[in-house]
N, C-alpha and C positions, 0 to 999 in steps of 0.2 A: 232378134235371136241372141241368145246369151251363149254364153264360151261355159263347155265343160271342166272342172279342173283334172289337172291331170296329175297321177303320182308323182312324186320326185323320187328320184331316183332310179332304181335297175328292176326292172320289173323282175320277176319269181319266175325263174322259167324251169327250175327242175324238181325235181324228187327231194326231200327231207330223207338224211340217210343217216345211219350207226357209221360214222368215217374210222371210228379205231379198229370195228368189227371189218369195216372195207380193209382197211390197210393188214391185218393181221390173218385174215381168208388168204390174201392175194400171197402173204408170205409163204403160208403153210403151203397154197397149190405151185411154189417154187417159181414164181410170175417174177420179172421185174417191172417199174412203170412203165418204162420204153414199151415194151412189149404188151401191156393192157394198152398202152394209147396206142399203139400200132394198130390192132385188134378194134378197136373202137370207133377209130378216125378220129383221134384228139390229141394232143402235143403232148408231153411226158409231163410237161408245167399245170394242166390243167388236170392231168390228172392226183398230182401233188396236190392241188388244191384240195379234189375230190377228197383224197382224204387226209388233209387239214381240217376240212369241216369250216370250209369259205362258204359266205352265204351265196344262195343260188341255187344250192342243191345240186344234183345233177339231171342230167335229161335225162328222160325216160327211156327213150334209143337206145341211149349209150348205157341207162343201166343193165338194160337187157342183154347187151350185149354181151357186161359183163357178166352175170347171171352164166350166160352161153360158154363163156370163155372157163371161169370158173365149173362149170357144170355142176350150177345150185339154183336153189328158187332166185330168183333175183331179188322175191318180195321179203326175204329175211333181214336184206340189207334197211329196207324204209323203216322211217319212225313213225310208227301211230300219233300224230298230234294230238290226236281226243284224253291219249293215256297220260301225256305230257303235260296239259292243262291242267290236271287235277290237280 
């Protein structure tokens, strides 16, 4: 039997997102982070992240959620990869 290799590193576990379009939505709907990670179920830090635009993305859960919280498509926040390739 032979051994699979395996990734190195952090596997890809969320969404590809527009982080400056995140971070300036959140502003405009008068949110602070505290209170999206509240909302979310994720620490004020991670959601700093989210919009840093740290790789990883974000989960899909938690985009929704923010979608919900904001009351907008969620999908506006994702980056098309296919458009980015080009």
């Amino acid at each position: 039997m032979t051994e699979t290799s395996k990734p190195i590193g952090r596997p890809k576990i969320g969404v590809e997102i527009d982080p400056v379009l995140l971070r300036k939505i959140r502003k405009e709907k008068g949110f602070k982070q505290i209170e999206v990670a509240a909302f979310i179920g994720y620490t004020p830090a991670r959601v700093t992240q989210f919009e840093a635009g740290h790789p990883g993305g974000v989960p899909f859960e938690a985009l929704k959620k923010i979608g919900e919280l904001f009351d907008i498509d969620y999908k506006m926040f994702m980056i098309d990869k296919e458009e980015n390739d080009e």
